[in-house]
C-alpha positions in Angstrom: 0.0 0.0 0.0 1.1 3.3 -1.1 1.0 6.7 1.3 1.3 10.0 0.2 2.1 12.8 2.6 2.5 16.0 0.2 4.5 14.9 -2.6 6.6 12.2 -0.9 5.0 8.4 -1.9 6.5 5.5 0.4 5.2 2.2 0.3 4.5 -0.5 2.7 3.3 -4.0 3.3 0.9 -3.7 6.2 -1.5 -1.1 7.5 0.4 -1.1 10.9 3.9 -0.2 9.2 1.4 2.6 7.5 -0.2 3.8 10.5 3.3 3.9 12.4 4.3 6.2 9.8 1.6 8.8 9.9 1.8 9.0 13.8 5.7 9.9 13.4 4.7 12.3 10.9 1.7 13.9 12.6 4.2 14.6 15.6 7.2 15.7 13.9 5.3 18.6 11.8 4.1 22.4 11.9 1.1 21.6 10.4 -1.9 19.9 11.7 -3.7 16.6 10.8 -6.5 17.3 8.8 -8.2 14.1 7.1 -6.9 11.0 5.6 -7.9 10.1 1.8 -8.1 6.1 1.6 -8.5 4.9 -2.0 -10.2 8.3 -2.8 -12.5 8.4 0.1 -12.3 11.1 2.6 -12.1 10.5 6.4 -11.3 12.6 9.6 -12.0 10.2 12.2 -12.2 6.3 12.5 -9.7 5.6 10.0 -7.5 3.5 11.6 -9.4 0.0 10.9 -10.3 0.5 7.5 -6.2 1.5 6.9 -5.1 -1.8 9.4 -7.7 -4.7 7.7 -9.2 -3.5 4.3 -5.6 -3.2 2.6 -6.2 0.4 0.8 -3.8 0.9 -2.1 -3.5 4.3 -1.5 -3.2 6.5 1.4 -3.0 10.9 1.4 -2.7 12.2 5.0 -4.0 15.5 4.8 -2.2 18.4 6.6 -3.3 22.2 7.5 -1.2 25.2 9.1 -1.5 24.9 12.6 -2.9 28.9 12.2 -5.9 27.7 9.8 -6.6 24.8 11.9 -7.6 27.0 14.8 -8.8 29.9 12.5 -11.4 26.9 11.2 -12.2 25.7 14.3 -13.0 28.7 15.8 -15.2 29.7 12.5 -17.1 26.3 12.8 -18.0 27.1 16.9 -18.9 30.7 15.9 -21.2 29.8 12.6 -22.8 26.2 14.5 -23.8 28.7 17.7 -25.3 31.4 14.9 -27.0 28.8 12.7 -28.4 27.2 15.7 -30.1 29.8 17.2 -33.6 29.8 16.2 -33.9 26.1 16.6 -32.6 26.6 20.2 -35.1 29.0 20.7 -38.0 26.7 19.2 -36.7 23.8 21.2 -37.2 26.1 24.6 -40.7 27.5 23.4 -41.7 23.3 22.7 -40.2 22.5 26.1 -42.6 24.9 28.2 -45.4 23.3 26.6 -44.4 19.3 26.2 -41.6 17.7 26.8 -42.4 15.3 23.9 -40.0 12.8 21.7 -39.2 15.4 19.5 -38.0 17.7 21.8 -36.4 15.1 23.9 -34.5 14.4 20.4 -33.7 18.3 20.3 -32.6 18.4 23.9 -30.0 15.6 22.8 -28.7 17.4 19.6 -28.3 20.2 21.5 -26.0 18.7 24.1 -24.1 17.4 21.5 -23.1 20.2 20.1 -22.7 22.2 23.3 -19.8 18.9 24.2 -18.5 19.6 20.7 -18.1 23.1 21.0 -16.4 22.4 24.9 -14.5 20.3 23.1 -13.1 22.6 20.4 -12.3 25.4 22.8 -10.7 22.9 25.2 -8.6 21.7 22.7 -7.3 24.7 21.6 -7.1 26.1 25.4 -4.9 23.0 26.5 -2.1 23.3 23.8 0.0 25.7 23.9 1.1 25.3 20.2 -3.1 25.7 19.3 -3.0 28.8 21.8 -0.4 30.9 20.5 -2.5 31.3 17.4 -4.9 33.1 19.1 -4.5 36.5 18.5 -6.2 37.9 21.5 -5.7 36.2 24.9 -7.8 38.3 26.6 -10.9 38.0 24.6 -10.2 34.0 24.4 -10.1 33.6 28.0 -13.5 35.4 28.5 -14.5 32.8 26.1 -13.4 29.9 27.8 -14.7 31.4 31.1 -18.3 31.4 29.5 -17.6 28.1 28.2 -16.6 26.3 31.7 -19.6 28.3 33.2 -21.4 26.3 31.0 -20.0 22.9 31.8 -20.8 23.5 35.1 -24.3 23.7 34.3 -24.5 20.3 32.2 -24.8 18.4 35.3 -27.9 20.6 36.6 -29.1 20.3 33.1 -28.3 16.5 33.1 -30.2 15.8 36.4 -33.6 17.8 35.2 -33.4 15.9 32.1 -33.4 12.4 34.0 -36.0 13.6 36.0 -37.8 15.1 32.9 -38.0 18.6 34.4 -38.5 20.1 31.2 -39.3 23.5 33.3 -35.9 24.0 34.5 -34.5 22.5 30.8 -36.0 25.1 29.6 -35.0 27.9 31.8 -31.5 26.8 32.3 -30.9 27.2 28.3 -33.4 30.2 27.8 -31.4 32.4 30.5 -28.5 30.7 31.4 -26.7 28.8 28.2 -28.3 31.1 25.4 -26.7 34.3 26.4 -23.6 32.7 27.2 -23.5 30.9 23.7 -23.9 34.3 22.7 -21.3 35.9 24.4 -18.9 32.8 23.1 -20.0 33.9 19.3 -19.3 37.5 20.0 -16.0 36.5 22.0 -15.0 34.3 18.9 -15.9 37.2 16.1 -14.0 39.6 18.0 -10.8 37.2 17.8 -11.1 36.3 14.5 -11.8 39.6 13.1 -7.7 40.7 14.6 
């Protein structure tokens, strides 16, 4: 099997040589891991198995400046929060009336996402490399502090939802999370517009 890392091919006999390989590489570069093209197909996760027993021919690890990686990063936590802020709103206005499957399906989506965006900005906050691409400290640690603010809650949050309090769901989001989603969005513009 064949992998291609820029313009350099090197071959190998078995997916674990291969995999080897890319680890070495993803630690020994300035740039970030991005995605992995096997036999023309695209992943960015969950990769490994398909390169270890499915014998591709081909293999492109995909790299990105550390600097775009956390400009894209941050652009994908600031548009998700912005595109997702009516149905947040029409998940809140459902909850005060019935706490139906739907909305239990909504509740769940949006948790999701609120880990994935705690994820993102955790990421980034606990490497230094990831950090020092942030143009403005001080904004990005009043990002992070509405962002842990909201972690705390997730247990509150968690406990209503086993108890199917969709009362306090709702109010928790409506006047706790929403605004400080907000201020994370504003936060995030702010830095990216430097």
């Amino acid at each position: 099997m064949k992998l291609v890392i820029d313009d350099l091919e090197m071959d190998f006999k078995t997916g674990r040589e291969l995999l080897k390989k890319l680890s070495e590489k993803a630690d020994e570069d300035e740039r970030v891991f991005s995605s992995v093209i096997i036999d023309g197909e695209e992943y960015y996760q969950d990769f490994e198995n398909v390169i270890e027993f499915d014998n591709p021919e081909r293999v492109e690890m995909v790299f990105i400046p550390v600097a775009d990686y956390v400009r894209e990063s941050l652009l994908g936590v600031h548009d998700y929060i912005d595109s997702n802020k009516e149905n947040i709103d029409s998940m809140v206005s459902s909850m005060y009336v019935n706490f139906d499957t739907k909305v239990s399906e909504d509740f769940i989506d949006f948790t999701t996402g609120i880990e994935w965006i705690m994820t993102v900005m955790r990421v980034i906050d606990e490497n230094e490399n990831l950090l020092s691409h942030i143009p403005d400290r001080e904004t990005w640690n009043l990002a992070v502090k509405e962002e842990k603010e909201i972690f705390e809650m997730l247990g509150e949050l968690n406990d209503a939802f086993e108890s199917r309090d969709h009362v306090l769901i709702a109010d928790l989001v409506k006047y706790e999370i929403h605004d400080r989603l907000d201020s994370i969005k504003d936060y995030i513009y702010a830095i990216l517009s430097r």
